[in-house]
C-alpha positions in Angstrom: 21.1 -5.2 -16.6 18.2 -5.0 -15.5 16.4 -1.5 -15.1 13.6 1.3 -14.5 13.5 4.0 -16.5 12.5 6.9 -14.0 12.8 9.9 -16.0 15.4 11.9 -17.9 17.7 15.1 -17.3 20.9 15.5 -19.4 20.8 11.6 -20.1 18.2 9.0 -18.6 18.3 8.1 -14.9 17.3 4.4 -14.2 17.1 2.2 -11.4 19.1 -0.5 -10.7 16.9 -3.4 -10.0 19.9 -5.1 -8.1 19.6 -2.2 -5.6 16.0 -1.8 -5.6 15.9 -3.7 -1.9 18.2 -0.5 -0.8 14.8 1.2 -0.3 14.2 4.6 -1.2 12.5 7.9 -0.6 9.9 10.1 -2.9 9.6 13.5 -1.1 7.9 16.9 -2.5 4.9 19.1 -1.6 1.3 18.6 -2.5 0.3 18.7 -6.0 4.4 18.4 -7.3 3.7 14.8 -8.9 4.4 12.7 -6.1 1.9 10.4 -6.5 2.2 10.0 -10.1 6.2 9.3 -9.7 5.1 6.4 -7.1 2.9 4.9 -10.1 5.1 5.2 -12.7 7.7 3.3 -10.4 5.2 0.8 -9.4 4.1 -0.2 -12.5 7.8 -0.6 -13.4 8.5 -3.0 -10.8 5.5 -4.8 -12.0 6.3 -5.4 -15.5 9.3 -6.5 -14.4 8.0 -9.1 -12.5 8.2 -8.2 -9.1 5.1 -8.0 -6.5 4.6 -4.6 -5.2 2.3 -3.5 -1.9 1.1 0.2 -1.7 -1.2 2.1 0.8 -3.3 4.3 -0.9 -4.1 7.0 1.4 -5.9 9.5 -0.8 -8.1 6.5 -3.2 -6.0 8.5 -6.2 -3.6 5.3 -6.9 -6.3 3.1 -7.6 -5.7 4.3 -11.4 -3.4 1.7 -11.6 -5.5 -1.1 -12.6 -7.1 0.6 -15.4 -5.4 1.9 -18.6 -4.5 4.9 -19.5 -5.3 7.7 -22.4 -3.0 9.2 -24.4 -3.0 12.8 -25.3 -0.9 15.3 -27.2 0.7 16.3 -24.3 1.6 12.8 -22.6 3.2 11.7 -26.0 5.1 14.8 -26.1 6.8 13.9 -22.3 7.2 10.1 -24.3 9.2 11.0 -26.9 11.3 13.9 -25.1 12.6 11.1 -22.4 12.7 8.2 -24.9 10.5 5.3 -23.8 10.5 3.0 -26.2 7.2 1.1 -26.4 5.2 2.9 -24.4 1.6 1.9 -24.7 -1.4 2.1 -22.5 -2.4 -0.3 -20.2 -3.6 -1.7 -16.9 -1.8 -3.7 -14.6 -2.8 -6.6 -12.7 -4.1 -5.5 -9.2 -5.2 -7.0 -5.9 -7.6 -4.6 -3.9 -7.5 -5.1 -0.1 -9.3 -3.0 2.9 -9.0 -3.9 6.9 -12.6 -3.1 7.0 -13.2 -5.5 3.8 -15.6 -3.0 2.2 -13.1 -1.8 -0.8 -11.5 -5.0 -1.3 -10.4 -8.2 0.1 -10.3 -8.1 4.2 -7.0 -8.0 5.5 -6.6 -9.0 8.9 -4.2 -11.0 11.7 -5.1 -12.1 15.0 -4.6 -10.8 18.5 -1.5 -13.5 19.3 0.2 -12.5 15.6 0.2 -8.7 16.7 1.9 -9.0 20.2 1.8 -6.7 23.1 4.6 -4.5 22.4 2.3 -3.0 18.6 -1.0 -4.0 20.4 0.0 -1.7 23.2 0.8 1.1 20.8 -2.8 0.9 19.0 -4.3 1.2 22.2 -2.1 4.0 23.2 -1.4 2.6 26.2 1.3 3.7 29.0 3.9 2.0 30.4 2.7 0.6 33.8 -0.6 -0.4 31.4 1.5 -2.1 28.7 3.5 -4.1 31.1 -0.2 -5.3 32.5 -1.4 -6.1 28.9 2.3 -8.4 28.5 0.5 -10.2 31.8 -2.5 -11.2 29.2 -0.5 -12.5 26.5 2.1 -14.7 29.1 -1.4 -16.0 31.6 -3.0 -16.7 27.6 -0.3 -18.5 27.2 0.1 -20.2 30.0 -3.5 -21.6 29.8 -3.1 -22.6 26.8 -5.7 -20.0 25.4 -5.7 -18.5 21.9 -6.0 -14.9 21.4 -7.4 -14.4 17.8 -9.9 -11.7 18.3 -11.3 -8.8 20.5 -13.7 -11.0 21.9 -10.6 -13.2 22.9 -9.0 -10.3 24.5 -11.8 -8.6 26.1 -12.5 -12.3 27.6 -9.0 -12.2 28.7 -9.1 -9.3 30.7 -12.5 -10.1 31.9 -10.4 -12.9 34.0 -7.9 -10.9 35.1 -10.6 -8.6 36.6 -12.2 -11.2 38.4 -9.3 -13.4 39.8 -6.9 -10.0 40.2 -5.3 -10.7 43.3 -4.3 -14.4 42.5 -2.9 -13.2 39.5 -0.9 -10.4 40.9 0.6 -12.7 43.6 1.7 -15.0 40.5 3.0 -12.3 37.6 2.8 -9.0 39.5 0.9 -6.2 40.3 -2.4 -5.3 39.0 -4.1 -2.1 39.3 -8.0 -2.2 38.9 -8.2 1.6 37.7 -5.3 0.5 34.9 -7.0 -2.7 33.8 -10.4 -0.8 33.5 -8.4 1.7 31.0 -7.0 -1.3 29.4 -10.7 -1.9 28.6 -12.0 1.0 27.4 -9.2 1.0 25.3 -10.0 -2.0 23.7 -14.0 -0.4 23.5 -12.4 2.5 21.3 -10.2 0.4 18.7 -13.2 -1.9 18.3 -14.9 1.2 17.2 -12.3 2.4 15.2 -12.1 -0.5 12.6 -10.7 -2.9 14.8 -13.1 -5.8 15.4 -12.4 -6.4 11.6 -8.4 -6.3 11.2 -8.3 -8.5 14.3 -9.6 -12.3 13.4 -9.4 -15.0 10.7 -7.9 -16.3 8.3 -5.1 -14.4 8.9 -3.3 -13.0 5.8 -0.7 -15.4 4.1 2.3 -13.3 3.2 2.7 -15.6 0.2 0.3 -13.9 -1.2 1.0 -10.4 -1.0 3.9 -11.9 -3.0 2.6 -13.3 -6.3 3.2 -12.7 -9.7 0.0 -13.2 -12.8 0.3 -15.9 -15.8 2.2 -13.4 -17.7 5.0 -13.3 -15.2 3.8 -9.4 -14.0 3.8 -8.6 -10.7 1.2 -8.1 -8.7 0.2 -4.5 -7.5 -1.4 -5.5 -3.7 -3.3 -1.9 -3.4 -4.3 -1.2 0.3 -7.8 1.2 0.4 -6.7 3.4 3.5 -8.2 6.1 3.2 -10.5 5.5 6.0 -7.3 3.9 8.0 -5.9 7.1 7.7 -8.8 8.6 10.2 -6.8 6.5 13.2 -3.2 6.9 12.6 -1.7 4.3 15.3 -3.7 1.4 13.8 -2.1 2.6 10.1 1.0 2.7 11.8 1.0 -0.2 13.9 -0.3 -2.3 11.0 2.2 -1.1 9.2 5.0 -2.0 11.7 3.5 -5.6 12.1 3.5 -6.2 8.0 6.9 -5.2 7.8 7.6 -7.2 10.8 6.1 -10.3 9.8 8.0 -10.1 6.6 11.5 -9.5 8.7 10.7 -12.6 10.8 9.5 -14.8 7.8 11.6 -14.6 4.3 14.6 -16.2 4.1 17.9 -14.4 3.5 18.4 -13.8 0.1 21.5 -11.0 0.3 21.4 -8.8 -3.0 19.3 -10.5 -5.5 18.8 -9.6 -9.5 15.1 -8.0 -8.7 13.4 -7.6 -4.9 11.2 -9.9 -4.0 8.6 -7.4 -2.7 8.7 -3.7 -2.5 6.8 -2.0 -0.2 5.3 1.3 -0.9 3.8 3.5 2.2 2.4 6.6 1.6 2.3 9.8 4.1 5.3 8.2 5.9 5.5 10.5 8.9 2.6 8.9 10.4 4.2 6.0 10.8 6.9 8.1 13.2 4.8 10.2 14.6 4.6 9.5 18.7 6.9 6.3 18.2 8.2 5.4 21.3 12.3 5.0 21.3 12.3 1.2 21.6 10.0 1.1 18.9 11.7 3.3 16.6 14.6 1.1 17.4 13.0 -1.9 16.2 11.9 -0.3 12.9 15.8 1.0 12.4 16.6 -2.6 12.5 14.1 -4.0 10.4 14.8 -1.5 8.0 18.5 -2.0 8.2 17.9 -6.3 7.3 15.0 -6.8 5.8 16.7 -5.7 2.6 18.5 -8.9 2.5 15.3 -10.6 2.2 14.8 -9.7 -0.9 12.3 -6.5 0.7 12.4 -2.2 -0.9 10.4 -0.1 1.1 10.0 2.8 -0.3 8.7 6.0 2.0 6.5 8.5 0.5 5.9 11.7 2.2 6.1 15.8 2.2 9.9 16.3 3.6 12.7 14.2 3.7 13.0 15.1 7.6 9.6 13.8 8.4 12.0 10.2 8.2 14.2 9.9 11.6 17.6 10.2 10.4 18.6 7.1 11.0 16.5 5.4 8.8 16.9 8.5 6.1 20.3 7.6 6.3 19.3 3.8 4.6 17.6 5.2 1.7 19.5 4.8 -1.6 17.1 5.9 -4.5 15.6 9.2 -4.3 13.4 11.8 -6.1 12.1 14.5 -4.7 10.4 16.7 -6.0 9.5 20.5 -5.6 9.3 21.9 -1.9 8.3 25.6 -1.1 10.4 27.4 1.0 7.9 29.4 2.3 8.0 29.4 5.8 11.2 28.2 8.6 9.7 24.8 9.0 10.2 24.5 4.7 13.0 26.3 4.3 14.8 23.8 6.9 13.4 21.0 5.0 14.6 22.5 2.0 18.5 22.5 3.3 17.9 19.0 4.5 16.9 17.5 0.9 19.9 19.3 -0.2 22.0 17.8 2.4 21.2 14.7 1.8 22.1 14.1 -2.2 25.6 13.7 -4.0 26.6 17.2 -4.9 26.4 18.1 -8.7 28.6 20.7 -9.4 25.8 21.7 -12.1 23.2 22.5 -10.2 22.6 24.5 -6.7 20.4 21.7 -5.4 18.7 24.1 -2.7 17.7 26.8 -5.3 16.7 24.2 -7.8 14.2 22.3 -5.1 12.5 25.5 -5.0 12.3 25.8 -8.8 11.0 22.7 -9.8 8.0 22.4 -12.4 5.5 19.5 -12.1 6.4 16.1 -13.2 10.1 17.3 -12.5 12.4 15.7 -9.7 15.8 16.4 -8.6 16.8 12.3 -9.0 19.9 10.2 -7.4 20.1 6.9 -8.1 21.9 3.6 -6.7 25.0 2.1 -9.9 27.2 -0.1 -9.7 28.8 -1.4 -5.9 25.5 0.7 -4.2 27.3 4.0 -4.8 24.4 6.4 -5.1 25.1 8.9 -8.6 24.8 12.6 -8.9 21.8 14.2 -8.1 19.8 15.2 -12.0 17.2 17.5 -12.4 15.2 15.0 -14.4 11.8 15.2 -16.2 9.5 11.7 -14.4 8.2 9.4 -16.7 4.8 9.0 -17.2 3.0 5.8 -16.0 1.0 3.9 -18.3 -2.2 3.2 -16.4 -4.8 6.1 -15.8 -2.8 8.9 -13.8 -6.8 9.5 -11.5 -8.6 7.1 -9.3 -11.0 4.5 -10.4 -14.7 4.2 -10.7 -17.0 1.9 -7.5 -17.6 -0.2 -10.2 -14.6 -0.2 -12.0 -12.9 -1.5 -8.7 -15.8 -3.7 -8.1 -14.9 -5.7 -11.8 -11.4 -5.9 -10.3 -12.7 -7.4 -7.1 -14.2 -9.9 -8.9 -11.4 -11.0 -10.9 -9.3 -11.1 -8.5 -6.8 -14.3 -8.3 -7.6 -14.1 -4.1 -10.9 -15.3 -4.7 -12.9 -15.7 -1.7 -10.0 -16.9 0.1 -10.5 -13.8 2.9 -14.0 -13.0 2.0 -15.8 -15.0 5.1 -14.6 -15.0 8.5 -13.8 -17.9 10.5 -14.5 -17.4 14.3 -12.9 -20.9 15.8 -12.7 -22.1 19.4 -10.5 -19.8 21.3 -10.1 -18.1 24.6 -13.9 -16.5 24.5 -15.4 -19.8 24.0 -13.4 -21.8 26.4 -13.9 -19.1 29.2 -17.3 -19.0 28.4 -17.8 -22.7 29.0 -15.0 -22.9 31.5 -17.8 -20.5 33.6 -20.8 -22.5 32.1 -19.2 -25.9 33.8 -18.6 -24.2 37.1 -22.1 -22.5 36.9 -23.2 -26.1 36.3 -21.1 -27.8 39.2 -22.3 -24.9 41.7 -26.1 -26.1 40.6 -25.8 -29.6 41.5 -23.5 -28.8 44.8 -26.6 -26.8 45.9 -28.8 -29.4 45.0 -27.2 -32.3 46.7 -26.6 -30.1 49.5 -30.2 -29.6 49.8 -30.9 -33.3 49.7 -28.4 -33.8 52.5 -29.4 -31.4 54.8 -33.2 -32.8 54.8 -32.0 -35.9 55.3 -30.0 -34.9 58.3 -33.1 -33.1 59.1 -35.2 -36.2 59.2 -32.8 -37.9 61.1 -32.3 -35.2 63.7 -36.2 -35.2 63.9 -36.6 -38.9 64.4 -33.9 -38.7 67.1 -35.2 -35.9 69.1 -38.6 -37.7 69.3 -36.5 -41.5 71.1 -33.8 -39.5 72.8 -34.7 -35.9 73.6 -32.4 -32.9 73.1 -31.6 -30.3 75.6 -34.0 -28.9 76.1 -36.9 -31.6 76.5 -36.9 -35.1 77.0 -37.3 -38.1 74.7 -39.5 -40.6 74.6 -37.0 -43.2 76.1 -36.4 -41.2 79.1 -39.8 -40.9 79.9 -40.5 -44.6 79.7 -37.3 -45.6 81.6 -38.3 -42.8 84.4 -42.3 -43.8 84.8 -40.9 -47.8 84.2 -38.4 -47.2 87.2 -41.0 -45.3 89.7 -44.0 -47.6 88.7 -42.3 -51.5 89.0 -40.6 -52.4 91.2 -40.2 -56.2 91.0 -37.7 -57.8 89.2 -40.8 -59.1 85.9 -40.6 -54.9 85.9 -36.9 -54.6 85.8 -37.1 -57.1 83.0 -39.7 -55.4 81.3 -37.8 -52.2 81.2 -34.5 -54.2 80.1 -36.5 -55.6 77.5 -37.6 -52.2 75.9 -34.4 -50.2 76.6 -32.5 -53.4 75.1 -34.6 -53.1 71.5 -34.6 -49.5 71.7 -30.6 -49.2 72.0 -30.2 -51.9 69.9 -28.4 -53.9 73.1 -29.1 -58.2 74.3 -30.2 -58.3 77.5 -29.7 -61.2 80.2 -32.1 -62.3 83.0 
């Protein structure tokens, strides 16, 4: 069977790897060992061959590509929970950053997003949302791709200009709620977003790939500046996890995940989540398991996870909470609520009592029936438990199996640049209209010139009225009626008969 060694209480509590896709939940106050359990557990799933994504928040997980350094203490907490082999060492680690300074850029494009996560980022109401849908179906519709801001702000530069044939087509649009739209977009691209948004596009193949030793691949998001603008954490968040839904085949329960997904300081990801949304995540969370797919929430209190997504989380530590005010002493009661009694332990007095590097631990056997909660001592991790050096992570950079797949952007023809010369062409078509318009009208004037001077207009006489009158008072014999039917004739353009 294969499994994790997470720690040990009376006897050792693993995890099932069978069960690992059942997701799970690492819970405690600040400074309890959190973090350090989500290593440990990381680097577990890695040596057994299974890719891993984590969101380092804080830049303290980044330890986990350098190795560790054993001390008197550490090999104490070794051979007190029994790990057999334990040595120090790195593990192989992919760095990635949405603003590509800390590691490889990670980004997706406008079209990739949606409206309904897009919406959210730009915190956007509902009558404003339903106008942003209007984008994406006219993009659409003109065949136009939406791959950056530049794409979108082109987009909505079009509505604003041909708004009321658009509204008669798709539906009302408000100027004041399209210009908000707008400076919406003006604030995300300030926030980081002009980077996440463009190509290439990450390739969820390789968030998923294992090194020539068969380890798993730690993919370790830098987001500790993505942690300054919550809804684009949370939103990009939603979007991985939805891509992955919509993607991976169904695998039901296999030996080992496929992927597990890490997220650190959970609750933002909750936090102002409109219902529909929320749905959506319940769902994901409730099928992506059978692609193969753990996600793993870490945060402060159990209840900063909606209960109906707490509800889907089989493995469980948590870790020491203090009950020192209402707000902890009810999260307190609902970490006790939520493990398998022990008739041993008084799980609410004992969440109180916890030292550091000690979890109160409930793990997934056999048929996914979650054991006994354990007071358990966590097992140390064998990479360094503290962040790494700029240049350390600059050597892993470098070595990086990625390469400079992501590295350079790649700005192809899309919506800006066919709006841009859509505009340019009729620019162009105006020019010459005005030019040949020109040319016309002094012909027309040249003509009209000429014609004034034979026929007259209204208000003065032409020149062949003034000869046919002084022809007509001056002959009268029929040579001068000849005469004047001869000129009249080649001025008309008439034969004339004697």
């Amino acid at each position: 069977m294969n499994t994790l060694l997470i720690g040990k209480g009376e006897q050792q509590a693993h995890l099932n790897l069978k069960y690992a896709n059942r997701h799970g939940l690492i819970a405690g106050a600040t400074g309890t060992g959190k973090t350090v359990s989500l290593m440990s557990i990381a680097e577990g799933f890695s040596r057994q061959g299974v890719p891993v994504f984590i969101t380092d928040v804080k830049g303290d997980i980044s330890g986990l590509a350098m190795a560790g350094t054993a001390n008197e203490k550490l090999l104490q907490r070794v051979a007190q929970i029994g790990i057999e082999g334990y040595q120090n060492e790195a593990n192989p680690v992919v760095l990635w950053d949405l603003a590509g300074i800390q590691g490889h850029p990670l980004r997706t494009t406008i079209s990739e997003m949606g409206p309904t996560l897009l919406g959210r980022i730009l915190e956007l109401n509902d009558t404003q949302s339903s106008i942003l849908d209007i984008v994406f179906q006219l993009a659409d519709d003109q065949g136009l791709l939406l791959l950056d801001l530049d794409d979108l702000r082109a987009m909505l530069a079009l509505v604003a200009e041909e708004r009321k044939e658009i509204s008669a087509k798709y539906g009302l649009i408000s100027a004041q709620s399209l210009a908000a739209i707008q400076r919406s977009v003006l604030g995300l691209e300030r926030d980081g977003g002009k980077d996440f948004f463009g190509e290439p596009a990450l390739q969820l193949e390789d968030l998923m790939r294992t090194n020539l030793q068969g380890r798993g691949i730690i993919n370790l998001l830098a987001a500790n500046k993505l942690i300054l603008t919550p809804r684009l954490y949370s939103s990009f968040l939603l979007w991985l996890l939805s891509e992955l839904f919509e993607n991976l085949p169904e695998v039901g329960d296999p030996e080992k995940p496929k992927l597990v997904f890490f997220i650190d300081e959970a609750h933002l990801l909750f936090e102002g989540c409109p219902p529909s949304l929320l749905k959506r995540v319940e769902q994901i969370m409730r099928l992506i398991r059978s692609k193969g797919v753990g996600v793993y929430f870490c945060s402060q209190f159990p209840d900063d996870i909606p209960s109906e997504i707490l509800g889907q989380l089989g493995n469980r530590i948590q870790h020491a909470l203090r009950a020192y005010t209402p707000r902890d002493q009810k999260a307190v009661k609902t970490a006790a609520e939520t493990f398998v009694p022990n008739p041993k332990l008084v799980v609410s007095e004992v969440i109180s009592q916890l030292a550091v590097g000690e979890a109160l631990v409930s793990m997934l056997a056999d048929k996914g029936v979650p054991t006994m909660v354990e007071r358990a001592l966590i097992a140390p991790p064998r990479c360094r438990m503290g962040p790494a050096t700029n240049e350390e992570l600059q050597q892993v950079r470098a070595q990086s199996p990625i390469g400079g797949k992501y590295d350079n952007a790649i700005n192809r023809e899309s919506a800006y640049e066919l709006l841009n010369q859509r505009r340019s062409g009729n620019a162009t078509s105006n020019t010459t209209a005005t030019v040949n318009d020109a040319q016309t009208g002094q012909k027309t004037e040249d003509q009209g010139w000429f014609s004034e001077l034979i026929f007259g207009n209204k208000r003065r006489q032409g020149l062949a009225q003034t000869l046919s009158k002084q022809a007509a008072r001056t002959v009268g014999s029929q040579l001068g009626k000849q005469i004047l039917r001869g000129i009249l004739g080649g001025i008309l353009g008439k034969s004339s008969r004697r």
